[in-house]
N, C-alpha and C positions, 0 to 999 in steps of 0.2 A: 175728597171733596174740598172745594176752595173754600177761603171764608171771604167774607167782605170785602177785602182791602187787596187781597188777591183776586177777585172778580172785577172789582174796579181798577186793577193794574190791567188785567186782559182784554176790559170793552177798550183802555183808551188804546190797546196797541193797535185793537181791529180796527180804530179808527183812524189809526196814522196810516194801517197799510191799505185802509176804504181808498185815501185821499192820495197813493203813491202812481204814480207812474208804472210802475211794472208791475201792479198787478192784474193779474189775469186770471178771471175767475176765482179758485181759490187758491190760485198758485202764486209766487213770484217768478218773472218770469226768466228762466235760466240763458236765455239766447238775447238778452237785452243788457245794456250795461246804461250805469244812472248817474249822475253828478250828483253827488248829494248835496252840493251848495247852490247851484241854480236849476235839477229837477230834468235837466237838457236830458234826454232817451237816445241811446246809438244801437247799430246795431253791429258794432265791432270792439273793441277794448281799443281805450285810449286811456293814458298818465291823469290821473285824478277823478277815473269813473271806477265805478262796483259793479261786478257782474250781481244781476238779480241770482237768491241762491237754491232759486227750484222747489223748495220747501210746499206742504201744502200749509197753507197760512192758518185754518182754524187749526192744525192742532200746534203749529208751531207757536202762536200767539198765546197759549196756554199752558206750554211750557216755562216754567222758571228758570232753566240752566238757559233759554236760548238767548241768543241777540241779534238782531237785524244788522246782515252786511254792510249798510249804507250804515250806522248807528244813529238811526232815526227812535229807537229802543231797547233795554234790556239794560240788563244788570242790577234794575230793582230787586233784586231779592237779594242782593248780597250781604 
């Protein structure tokens, strides 16, 4: 069970990945690649995008070891 400070680390990731471009549904989305500095969506790999990493995002966002490919989050618990 979480305590406090790790449930509010978890709402604010749901919230960065509410607000991402590649997500779909509850997934990131694995066929889409992301700029993480201006947000631009491709649907090919190009030099300074992230492929989205397929993940389903509620449980990934509740994990402590994970990090978002783009690093829009993670490593708070280190």
């Amino acid at each position: 069970m979480a305590n406090q400070s790790e449930e509010y680390v978890f709402s604010v990731r749901e919230e960065i990945c509410n607000q991402c471009p590649l997500k779909n549904g509850n997934n990131c989305n694995a066929m889409k690649w992301l700029n993480p500095n201006t947000l631009e969506v491709l649907d090919h790999p190009k030099e300074g995008f992230i492929r989205g990493c397929g993940c389903r995002l509620s449980a990934k966002q509740r994990s402590t070891l994970s990090l978002c490919p783009a690093g829009f989050w993670g490593g708070e618990f280190d």
